[in-house]
N, C-alpha and C positions, 0 to 999 in steps of 0.2 A: 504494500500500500504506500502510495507516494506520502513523502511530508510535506506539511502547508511552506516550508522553506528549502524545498529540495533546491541544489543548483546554487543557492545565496551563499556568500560570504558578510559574516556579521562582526561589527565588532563591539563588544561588552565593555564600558570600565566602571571601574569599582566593580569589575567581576568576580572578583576571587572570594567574596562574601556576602550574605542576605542575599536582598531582592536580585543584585547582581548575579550570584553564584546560580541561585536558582531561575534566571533569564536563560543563563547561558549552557544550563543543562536542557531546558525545556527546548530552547534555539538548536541544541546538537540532534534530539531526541526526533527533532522534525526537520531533518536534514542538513542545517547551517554546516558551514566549516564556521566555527567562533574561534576567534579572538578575543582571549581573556587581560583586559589591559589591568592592572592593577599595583600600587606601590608595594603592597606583601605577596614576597617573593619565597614565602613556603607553603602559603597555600594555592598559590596561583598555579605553580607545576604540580602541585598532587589533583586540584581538581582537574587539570586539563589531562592529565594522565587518568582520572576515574571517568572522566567521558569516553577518553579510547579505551578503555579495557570497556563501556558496552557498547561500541561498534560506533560514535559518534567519532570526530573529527573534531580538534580545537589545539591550539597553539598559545604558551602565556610570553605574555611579553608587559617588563617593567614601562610602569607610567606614569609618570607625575601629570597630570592634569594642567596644571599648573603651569606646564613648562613647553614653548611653543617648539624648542627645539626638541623634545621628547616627543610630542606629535608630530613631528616632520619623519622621524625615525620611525614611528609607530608604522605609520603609513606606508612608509615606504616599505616596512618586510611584510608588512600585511600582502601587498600590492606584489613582491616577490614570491611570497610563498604560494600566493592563491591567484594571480592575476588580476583580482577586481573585489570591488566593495562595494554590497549592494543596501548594507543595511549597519546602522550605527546607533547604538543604545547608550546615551550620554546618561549613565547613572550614578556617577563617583559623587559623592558631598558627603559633607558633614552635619551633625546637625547644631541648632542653635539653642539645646537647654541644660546646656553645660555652665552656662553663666550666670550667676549670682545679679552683676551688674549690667543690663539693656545695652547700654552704653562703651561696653567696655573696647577698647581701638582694636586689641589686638584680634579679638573676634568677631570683628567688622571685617578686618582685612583679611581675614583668612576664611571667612566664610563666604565672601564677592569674590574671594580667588579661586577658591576652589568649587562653589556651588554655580560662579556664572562665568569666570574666566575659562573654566574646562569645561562648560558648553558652548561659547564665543568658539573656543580653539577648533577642540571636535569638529565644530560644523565648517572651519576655515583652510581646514586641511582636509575633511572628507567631500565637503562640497565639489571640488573642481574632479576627483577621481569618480562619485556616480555623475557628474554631469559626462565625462568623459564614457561611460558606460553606458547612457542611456536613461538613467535616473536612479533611484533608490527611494531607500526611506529610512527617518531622524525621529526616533522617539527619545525626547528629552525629559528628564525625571523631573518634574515639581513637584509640588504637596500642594494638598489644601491649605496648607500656611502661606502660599500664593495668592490665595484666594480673599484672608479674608484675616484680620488682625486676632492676636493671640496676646494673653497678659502673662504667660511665663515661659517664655522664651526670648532671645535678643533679637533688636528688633533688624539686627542683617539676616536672621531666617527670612523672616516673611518678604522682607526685601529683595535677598534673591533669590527667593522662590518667584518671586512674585515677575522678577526681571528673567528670568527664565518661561513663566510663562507670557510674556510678551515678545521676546525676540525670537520663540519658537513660530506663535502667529507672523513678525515681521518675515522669517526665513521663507515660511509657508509662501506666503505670496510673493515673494521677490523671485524663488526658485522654481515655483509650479508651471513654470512654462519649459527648463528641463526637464521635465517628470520626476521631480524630488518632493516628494512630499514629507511632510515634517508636524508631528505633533507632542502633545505633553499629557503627560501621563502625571495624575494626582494624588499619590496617596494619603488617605486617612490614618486611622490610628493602627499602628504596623508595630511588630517586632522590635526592644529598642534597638540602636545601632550601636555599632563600636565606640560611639563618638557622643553616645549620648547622655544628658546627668537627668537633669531632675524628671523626665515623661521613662526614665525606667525607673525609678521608686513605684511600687504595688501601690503604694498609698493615693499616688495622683494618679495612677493610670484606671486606678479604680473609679476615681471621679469619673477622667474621662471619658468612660464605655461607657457612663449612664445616659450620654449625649449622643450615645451609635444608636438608629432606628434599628438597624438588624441583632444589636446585641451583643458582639461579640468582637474581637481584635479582630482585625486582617492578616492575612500569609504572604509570605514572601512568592509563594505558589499563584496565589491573587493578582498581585501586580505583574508576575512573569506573564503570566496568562494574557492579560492585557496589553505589554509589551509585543505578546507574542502576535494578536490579532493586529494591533498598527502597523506592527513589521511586515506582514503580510497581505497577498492580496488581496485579501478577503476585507480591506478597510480601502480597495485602491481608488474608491473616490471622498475617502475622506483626508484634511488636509488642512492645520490650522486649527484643529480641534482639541480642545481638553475632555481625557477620561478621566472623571473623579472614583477613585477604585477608594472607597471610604465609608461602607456601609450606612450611606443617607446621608451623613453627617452635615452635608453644605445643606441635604435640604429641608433641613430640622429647625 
C-alpha cells in the first residue's frame, strides 16, 4: 500500500525529540526519506537508526537553527544525499515558561532567535530548492500562544509564536505561485518540552485542562498527524492556513 508521502524528501528540526521525533517517525512510516535536523547529537542518530531498523529511510544531521550558515550546510547534504526537498517541518523552539520575569532580555533574545529566526532561515534556504523542484510544502510550528495572550508565560512566546504565524500567511502568498504552499500548525496544551518551567508543574497544568472542551492533554502523535496531512497532498489546496490541534481550546 503506497504512503501519503511516498517519493518526498522531508526535513524535520527539533527532530530528535517530542512532537518533532514523533513527525519524523510518522513522515518515514509513510514513505518520507526524513531528515532529522537537531542540536542533540545522541538522540538524533539513535532515532534515525530506529526508523531504518523498521524499513523507513532518515539521515541526522546537526543544527542550530539559529545559524544561517548551519542551514546553508543542512541543505546542501540534504540536496546531496536525496537530490531534492519537497517538504520542510520548521519545529525547533523553545518554550516561554521558564521565566519568572515577562521581561527578562535574555529570553527575548533567545526565544525571536530560535522560535522565528529558524523559521525566517528554514524557509530562506529551502525556498529556492522546492521552487527549483516544482514546489513543496512548509509546515511551520506555532501554538495557540500565537493566537491569543497568556498571563504566565514571557511575553516573547506569544510574540513569536504569534510572528511565526504571520510570516507563514506572508510566505503563503508570496510563494503560491511556485507551488509552495506553506502553513502553521497550532498546538494546545501538549506534552511539557525540554525547555519548559512553570506549564510542567501538575499543579498549573491541572488548571489548564479544565479550559480543554475535549478534556484531556494533547500527543505528540496529534500534532504529527497534523503535520502529516499539511505535508501532504491530501491539504494541496490548502495554503496560508492555521491548524489549531488544541482540543477546542481557542474556541472556548
Amino acid at each position: 500500500m503506497a504512503g501519503r508521502l511516498d517519493g518526498k524528501v522531508a526535513i524535520v528540526t527539533g527532530g530528535a525529540f517530542g512532537m518533532g521525533a514523533e513527525t519524523a517517525k510518522i513522515f518515514a512510516a509513510e514513505g518520507a526519506k526524513v531528515v532529522i535536523a537537531d542540536i542533540l547529537e545522541e538522540e538524533g542518530p539513535k532515532l534515525a537508526a530506529e526508523i531504518e531498523a523498521t524499513g523507513g529511510e532518515a539521515r541526522y544531521w546537526k543544527l542550530d537553527v539559529t545559524q544561517d550558515s548551519e542551514w546553508a550546510t543542512l541543505v546542501r547534504n540534504a540536496q546531496g544525499a536525496f537530490g531534492q526537498i519537497d517538504i520542510l517541518v520548521n519545529n525547533a523552539g523553545v518554550s516561554g515558561s521558564a521565566y519568572d520575569d515577562p521581561f527578562d532580555d535574555a529570553g527575548w533574545r533567545l526565544l525571536m532567535a530560535v522560535n522565528v529566526d529558524g523559521v525566517f532561515l528554514g524557509m530562506k534556504h529551502v525556498i529556492p530548492v522546492m521552487a527549483g523542484n516544482g514546489g513543496g510544502s512548509i509546515v511551520n510550528l506555532s501554538s495557540i500562544s500565537g493566537n491569543t495572550g497568556q498571563s504566565n508565560i514571557h511575553h516573547g512566546y506569544n510574540a513569536s509564536k504569534g510572528a511565526v504565524r504571520t510570516i507563514t500567511k506572508s510566505a503563503a502568498v508570496r510563494h503560491a505561485p511556485e507551488n509552495i504552499r506553506v502553513n502553521s500548525v497550532h498546538p494546545g496544551l501538549m506534552p511539557p518540552m525540554r525547555t519548559s518551567g512553570a506549564t510542567a508543574d501538575p499543579v498549573v497544568r491541572a488548571k489548564m485542562l479544565k479550559r480543554v472542551p475535549l478534556g484531556r492533554n494533547g500527543t505528540a502523535e496529534d500534532v504529527a498527524k497534523a503535520c502529516l496531512f499539511l505535508a501532504s497532498d491530501d491539504s494541496s489546496y490548502i495554503t496560508g492556513s492555521e491548524l489549531h490541534v488544541d482540543g477546542g481550546l481557542l474556541a472556548s
